[in-house]
N, C-alpha and C positions, 0 to 999 in steps of 0.2 A: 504493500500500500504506500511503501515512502514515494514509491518511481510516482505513482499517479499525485499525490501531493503535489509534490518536487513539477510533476511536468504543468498542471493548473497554477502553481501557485508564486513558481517564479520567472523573471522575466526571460531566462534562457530558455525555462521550458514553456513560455505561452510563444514565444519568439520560431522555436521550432515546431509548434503546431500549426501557427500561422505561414512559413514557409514550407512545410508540406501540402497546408491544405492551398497554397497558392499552384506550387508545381502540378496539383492535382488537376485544380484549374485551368492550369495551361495546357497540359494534357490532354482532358476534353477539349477546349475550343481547338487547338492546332488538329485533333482527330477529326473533328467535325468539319474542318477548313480544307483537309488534304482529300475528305475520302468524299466530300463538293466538287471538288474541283477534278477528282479523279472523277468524276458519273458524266463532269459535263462534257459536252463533243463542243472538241474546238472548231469543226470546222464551220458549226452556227455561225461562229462567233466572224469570223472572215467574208469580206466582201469581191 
């Protein structure tokens, strides 16, 4: 129970929650951006 204490209660461990749950973040939107842009047909897109 110290680790969960320790990870809410001080600034190293709210600091590391908050950059994983960022990277997590980023994770989704960049998946979501690559696997868009992988569906679209480029050749729509050309005139």
């Amino acid at each position: 129970m110290k680790l969960m204490t320790d990870l809410f209660s001080t600034d190293y461990g709210l600091m590391s929650i908050i950059g994983i749950a960022f990277m997590m973040g980023m994770g989704v939107f960049f998946l979501r951006l690559f696997t868009g842009k992988m569906k679209h047909d480029p050749t729509v897109s050309r005139k």
